[in-house]
C-alpha positions, -999 to 999 in steps of 0.1 A, spaced: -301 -775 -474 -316 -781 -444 -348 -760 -430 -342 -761 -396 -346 -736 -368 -323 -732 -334 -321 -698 -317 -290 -684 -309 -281 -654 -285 -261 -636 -267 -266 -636 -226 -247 -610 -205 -240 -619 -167 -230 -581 -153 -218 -581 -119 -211 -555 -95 -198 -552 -62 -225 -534 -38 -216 -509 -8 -216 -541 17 -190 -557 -6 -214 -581 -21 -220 -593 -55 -251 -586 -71 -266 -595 -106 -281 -572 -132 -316 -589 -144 -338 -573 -168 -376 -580 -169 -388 -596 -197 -411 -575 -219 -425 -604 -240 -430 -644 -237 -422 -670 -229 -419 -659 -192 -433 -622 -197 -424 -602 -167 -404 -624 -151 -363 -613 -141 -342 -625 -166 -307 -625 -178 -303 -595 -208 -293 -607 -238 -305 -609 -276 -308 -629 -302 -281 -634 -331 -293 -644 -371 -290 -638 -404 -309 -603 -399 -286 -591 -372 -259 -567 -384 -234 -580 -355 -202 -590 -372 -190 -615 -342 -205 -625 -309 -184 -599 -295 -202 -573 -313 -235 -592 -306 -222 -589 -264 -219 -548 -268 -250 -545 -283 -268 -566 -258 -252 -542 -232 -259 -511 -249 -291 -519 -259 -307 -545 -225 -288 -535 -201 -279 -503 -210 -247 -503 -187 -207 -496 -202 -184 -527 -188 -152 -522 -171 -144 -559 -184 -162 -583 -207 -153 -623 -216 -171 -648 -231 -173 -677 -207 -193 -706 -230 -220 -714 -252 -245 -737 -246 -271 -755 -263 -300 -779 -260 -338 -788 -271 -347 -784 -239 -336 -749 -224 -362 -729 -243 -398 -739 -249 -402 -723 -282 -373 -751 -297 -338 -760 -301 -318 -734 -282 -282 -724 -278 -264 -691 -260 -231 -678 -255 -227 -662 -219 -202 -635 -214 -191 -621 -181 -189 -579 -175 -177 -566 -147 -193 -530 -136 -181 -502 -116 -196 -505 -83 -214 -463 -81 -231 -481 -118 -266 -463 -120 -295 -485 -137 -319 -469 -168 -353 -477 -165 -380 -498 -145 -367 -528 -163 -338 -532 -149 -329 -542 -116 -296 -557 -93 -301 -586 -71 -279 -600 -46 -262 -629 -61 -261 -658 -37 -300 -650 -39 -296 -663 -77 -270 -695 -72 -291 -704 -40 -325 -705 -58 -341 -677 -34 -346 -658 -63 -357 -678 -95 -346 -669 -132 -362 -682 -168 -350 -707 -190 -319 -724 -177 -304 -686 -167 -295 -696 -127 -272 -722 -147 -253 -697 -167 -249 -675 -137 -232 -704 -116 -211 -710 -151 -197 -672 -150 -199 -670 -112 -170 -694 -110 -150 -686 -139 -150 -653 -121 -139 -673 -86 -113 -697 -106 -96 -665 -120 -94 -645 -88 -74 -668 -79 -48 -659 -99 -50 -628 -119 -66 -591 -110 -99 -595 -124 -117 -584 -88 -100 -552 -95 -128 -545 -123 -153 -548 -95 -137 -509 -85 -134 -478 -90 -102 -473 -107 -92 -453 -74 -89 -481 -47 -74 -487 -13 -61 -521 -2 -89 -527 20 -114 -523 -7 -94 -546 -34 -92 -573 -3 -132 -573 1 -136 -574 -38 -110 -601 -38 -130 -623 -7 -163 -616 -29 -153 -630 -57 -138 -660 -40 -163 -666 -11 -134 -672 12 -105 -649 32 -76 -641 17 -47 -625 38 -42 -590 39 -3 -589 34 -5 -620 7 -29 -596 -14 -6 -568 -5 26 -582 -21 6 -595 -51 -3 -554 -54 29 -542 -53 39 -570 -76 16 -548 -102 29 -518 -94 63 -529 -105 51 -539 -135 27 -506 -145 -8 -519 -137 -13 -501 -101 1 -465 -96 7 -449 -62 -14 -418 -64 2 -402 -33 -32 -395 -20 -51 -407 9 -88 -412 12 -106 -398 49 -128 -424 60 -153 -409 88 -142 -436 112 -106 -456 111 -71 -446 98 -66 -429 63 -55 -453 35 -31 -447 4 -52 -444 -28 -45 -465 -61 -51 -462 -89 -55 -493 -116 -40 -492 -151 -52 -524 -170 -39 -525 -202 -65 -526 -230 -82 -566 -231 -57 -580 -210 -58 -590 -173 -28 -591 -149 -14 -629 -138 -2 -630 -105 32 -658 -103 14 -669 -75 -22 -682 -61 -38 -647 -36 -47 -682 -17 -11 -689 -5 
């Protein structure tokens, strides 16, 4: 039997969407080396002394434990593996991507949200080859709200139109049409996922909008027939 060594873990990319209707990232500073007190992706290692029964389980506990935070949506994205990602040896990792409720409050000095295009453009520099995995679960995120609800997890499950639009245009780093997103809404309503609350939010400034409120059914995201691009 072979003696060799690789590390596994378990990386979480946690998004929200901040009160400018930007993306930020969820970093944690690292407590130990290599790269002690530097910003880093939270995640944790996975071996034969872990009692995590799947990567899934390994994902939770890296959220309960690292980040500390309770996902409105969770997917593992990849794994990835090389000698040359971490300087201790052979390395691989499985990303996942959460989605957080945008009012998500942070425990601890250790933790800390950063804008995101500070991360993909390099303005703000991350360990290992972390700014890689971000970009890898930054645009499944981008691919998909394209054609399914997954911006919706970016709310609070009490939304107005105008909000899900800006979460939509986050995610995608391009405009999308107010009616096209409109009838992709009502589409989910139809089918269950979106209810009409009959209430109206009271803005200080502007007209009041219709609240609604999102119903996604336990580990499974809408599909839209069509692209919110069309």
């Amino acid at each position: 039997m072979s003696n060799a060594q690789i590390l596994a873990s378990v990386d979480i990319v946690a998004l929200r969407l901040n009160e400018h209707q930007r993306l930020e990232l969820l970093l944690i500073r690292r407590a130990r080396e290599p790269f002690s007190d530097q910003w880093a992706l939270p995640g944790v290692l996975v071996n034969g002394r872990c009692a995590d029964p799947s990567l899934d389980a390994a994902a939770s506990r890296a959220l309960e434990e690292k980040a500390r935070v309770a996902p409105r949506y969770l997917e593992q994205v990849a794994t990835v593996g090389s000698a040359s990602r971490d300087p201790r040896g052979w390395s691989m990792s499985t990303i996942y991507l959460a989605l957080l409720c945008p009012t998500t409050r942070l425990e601890g000095q250790d933790l800390r949200f950063f804008a995101l295009d500070d991360v993909l453009q390099g303005r703000q520099a991350l360990p290992f080859d972390h700014t890689e995995l971000v970009a890898q679960a930054h645009a499944r995120l981008a691919a998909k709200a394209v054609y399914t609800a997954l911006p919706l997890h970016l709310l609070q499950p009490r939304f107005t139109v105008t909000e899900a639009l800006a979460a939509f245009e986050a995610c995608l780093g391009q405009a999308v049409q107010h009616t096209t997103l409109r009838g992709r809404l009502e589409r989910m309503k139809d089918k269950g996922w979106i209810i009409d609350t009959g209430e109206k939010n009271r803005p200080p400034m502007g007209r009041p909008q219709t609240l609604l409120e999102h119903r996604p059914e336990a580990g499974r995201v809408f599909v839209f027939d069509r692209s919110v691009l069309v």
